[in-house]
N, CA, C and O atoms as CSV, one atom per row, in Angstrom:
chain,resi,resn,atom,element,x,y,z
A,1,UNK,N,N,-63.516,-227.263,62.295
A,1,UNK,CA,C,-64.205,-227.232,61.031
A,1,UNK,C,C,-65.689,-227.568,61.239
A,1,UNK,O,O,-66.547,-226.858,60.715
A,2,UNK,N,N,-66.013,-228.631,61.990
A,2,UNK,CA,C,-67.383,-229.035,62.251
A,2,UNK,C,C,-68.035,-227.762,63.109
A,2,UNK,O,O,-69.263,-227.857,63.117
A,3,UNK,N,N,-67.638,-226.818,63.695
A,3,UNK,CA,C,-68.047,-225.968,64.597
A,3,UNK,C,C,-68.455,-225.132,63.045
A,3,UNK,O,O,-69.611,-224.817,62.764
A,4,UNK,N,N,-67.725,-224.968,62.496
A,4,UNK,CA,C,-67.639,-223.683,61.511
A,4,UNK,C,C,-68.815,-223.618,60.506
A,4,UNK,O,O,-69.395,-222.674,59.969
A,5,UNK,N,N,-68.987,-225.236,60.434
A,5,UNK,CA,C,-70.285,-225.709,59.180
A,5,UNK,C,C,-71.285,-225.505,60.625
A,5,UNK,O,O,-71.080,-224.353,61.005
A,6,UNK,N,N,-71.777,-225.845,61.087
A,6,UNK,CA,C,-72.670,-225.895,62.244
A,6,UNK,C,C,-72.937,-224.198,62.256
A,6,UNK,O,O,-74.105,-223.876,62.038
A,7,UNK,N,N,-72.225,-223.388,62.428
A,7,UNK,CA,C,-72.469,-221.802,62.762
A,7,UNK,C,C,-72.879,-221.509,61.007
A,7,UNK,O,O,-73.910,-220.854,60.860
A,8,UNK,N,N,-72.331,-221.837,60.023
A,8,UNK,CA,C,-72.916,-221.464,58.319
A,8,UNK,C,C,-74.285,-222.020,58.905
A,8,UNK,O,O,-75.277,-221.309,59.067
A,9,UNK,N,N,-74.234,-223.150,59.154
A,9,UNK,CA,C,-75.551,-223.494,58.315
A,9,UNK,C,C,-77.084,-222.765,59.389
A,9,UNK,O,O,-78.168,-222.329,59.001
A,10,UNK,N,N,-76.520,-222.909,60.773
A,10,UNK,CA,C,-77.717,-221.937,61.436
A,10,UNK,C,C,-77.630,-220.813,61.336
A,10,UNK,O,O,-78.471,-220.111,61.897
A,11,UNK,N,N,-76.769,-220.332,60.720
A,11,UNK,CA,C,-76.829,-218.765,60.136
A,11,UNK,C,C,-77.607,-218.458,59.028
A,11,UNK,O,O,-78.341,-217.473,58.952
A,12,UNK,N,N,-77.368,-219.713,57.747
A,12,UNK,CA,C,-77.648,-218.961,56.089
A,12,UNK,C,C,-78.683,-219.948,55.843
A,12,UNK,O,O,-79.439,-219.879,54.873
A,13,UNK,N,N,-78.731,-221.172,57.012
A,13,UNK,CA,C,-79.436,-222.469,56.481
A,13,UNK,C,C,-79.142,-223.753,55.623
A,13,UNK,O,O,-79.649,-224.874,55.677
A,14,UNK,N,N,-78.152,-223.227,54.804
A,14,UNK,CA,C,-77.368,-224.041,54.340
A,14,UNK,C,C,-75.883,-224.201,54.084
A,14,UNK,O,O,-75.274,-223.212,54.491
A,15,UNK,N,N,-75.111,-225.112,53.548
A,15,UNK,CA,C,-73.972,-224.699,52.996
A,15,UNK,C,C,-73.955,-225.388,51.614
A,15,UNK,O,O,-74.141,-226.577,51.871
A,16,UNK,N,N,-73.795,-225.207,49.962
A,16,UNK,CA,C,-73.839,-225.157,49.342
A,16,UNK,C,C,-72.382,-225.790,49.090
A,16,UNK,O,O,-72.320,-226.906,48.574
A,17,UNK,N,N,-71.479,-225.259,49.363
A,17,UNK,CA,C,-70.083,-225.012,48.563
A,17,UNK,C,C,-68.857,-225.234,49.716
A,17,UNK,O,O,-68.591,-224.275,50.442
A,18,UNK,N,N,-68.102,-226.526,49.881
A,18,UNK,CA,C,-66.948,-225.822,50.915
A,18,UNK,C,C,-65.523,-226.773,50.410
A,18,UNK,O,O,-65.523,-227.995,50.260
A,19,UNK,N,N,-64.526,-225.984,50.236
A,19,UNK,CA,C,-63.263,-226.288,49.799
A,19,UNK,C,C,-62.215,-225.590,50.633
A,19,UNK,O,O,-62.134,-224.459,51.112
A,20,UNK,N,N,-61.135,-227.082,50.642
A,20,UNK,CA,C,-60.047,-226.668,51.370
A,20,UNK,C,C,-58.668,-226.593,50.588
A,20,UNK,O,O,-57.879,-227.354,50.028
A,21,UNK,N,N,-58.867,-224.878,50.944
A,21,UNK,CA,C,-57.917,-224.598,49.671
A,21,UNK,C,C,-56.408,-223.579,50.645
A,21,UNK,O,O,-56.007,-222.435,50.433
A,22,UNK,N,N,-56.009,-224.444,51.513
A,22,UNK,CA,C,-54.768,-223.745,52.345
A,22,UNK,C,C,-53.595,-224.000,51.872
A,22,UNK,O,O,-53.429,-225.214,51.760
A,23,UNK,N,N,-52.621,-223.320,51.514
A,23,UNK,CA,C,-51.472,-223.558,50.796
A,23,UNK,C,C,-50.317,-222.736,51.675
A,23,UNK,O,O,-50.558,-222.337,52.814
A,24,UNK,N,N,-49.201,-222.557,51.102
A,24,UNK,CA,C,-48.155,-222.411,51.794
A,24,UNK,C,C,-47.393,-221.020,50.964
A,24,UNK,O,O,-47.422,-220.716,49.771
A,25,UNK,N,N,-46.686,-220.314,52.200
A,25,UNK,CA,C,-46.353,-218.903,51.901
A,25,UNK,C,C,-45.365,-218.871,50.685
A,25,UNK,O,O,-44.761,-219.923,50.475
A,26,UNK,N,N,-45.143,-217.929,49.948
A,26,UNK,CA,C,-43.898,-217.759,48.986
A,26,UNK,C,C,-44.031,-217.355,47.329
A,26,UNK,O,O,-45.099,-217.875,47.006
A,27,UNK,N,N,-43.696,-216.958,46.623
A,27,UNK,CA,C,-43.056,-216.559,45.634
A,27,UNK,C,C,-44.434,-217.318,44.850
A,27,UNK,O,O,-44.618,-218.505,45.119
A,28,UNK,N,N,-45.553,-216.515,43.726
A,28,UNK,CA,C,-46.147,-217.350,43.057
A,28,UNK,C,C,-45.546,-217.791,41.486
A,28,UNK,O,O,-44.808,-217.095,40.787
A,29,UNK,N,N,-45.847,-218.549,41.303
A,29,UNK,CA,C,-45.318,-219.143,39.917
A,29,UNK,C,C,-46.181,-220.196,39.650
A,29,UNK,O,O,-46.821,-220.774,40.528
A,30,UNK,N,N,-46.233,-220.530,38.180
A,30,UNK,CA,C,-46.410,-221.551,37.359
A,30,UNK,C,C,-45.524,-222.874,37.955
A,30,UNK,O,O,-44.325,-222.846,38.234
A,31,UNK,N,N,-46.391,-223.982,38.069
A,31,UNK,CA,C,-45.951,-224.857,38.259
A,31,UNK,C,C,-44.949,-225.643,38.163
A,31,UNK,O,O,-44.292,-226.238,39.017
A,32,UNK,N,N,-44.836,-225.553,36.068
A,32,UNK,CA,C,-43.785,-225.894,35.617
A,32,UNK,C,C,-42.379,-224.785,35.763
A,32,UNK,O,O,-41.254,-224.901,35.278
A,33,UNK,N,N,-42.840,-223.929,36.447
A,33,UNK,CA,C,-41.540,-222.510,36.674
A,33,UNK,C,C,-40.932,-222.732,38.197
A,33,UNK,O,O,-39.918,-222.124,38.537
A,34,UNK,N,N,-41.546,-223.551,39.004
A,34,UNK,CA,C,-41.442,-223.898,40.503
A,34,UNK,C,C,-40.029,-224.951,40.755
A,34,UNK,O,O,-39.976,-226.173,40.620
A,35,UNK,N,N,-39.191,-224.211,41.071
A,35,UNK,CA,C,-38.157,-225.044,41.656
A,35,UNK,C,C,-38.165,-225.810,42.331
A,35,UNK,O,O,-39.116,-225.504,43.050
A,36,UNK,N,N,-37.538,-227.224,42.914
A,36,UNK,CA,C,-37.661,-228.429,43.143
A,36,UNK,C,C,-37.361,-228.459,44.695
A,36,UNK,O,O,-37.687,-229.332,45.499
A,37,UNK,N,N,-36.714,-227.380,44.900
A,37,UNK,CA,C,-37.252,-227.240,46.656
A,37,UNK,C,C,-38.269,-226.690,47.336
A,37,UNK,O,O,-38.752,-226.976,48.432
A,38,UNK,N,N,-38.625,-225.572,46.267
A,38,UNK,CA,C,-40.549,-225.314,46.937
A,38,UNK,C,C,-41.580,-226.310,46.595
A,38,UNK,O,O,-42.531,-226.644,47.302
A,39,UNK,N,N,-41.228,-226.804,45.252
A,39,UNK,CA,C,-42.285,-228.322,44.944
A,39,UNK,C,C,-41.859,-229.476,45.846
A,39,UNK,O,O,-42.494,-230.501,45.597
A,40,UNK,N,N,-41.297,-229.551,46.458
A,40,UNK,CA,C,-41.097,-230.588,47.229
A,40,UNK,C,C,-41.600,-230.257,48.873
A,40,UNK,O,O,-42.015,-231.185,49.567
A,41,UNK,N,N,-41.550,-229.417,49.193
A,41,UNK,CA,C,-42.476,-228.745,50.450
A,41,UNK,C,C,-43.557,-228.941,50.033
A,41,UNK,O,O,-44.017,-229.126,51.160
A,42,UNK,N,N,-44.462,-229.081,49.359
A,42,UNK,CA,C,-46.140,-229.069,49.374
A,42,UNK,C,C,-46.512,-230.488,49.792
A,42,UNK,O,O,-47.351,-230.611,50.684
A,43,UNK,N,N,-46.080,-231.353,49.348
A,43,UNK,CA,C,-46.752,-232.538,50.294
A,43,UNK,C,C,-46.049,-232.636,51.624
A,43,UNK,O,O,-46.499,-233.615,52.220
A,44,UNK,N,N,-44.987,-231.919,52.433
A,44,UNK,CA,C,-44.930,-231.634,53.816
A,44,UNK,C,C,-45.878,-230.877,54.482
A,44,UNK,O,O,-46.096,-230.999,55.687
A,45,UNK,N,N,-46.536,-229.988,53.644
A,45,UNK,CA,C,-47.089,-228.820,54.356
A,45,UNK,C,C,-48.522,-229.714,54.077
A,45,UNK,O,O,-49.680,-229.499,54.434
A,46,UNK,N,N,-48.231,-230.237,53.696
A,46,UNK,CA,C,-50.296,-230.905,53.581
A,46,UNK,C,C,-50.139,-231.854,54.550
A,46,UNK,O,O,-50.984,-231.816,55.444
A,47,UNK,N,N,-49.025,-232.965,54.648
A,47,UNK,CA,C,-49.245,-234.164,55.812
A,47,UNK,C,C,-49.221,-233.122,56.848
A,47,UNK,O,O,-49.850,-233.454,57.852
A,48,UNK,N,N,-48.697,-231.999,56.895
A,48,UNK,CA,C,-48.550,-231.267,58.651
A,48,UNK,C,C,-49.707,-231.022,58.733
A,48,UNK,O,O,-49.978,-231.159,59.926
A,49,UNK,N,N,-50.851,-230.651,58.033
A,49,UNK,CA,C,-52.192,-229.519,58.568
A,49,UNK,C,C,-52.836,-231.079,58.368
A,49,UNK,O,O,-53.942,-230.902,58.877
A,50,UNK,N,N,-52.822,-231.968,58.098
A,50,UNK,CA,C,-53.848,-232.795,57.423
A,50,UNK,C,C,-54.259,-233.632,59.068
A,50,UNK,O,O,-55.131,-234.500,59.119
């Protein structure tokens, strides 16, 4: 990640804007429509990449 801001910013000069927005494969839905075994994978899949 630090490589990645380092190559933006001597490229454009700056970076303005950066969000980490990685989520996990499958079926989209409304939150409240999300069954209790794919809602329960999202805080696995965040402690794994984190």
């Amino acid at each position: 990640m630090k490589r990645a801001v380092e190559q933006t910013v001597s490229r454009f000069g700056r970076l303005d804007v950066a969000a980490n927005c990685a989520g996990v494969g499958g079926d989209m839905a409304r939150l409240e429509e999300t069954d209790q075994a794919a809602a329960s994978s999202l805080p696995d899949a965040r402690a794994r990449r984190a």
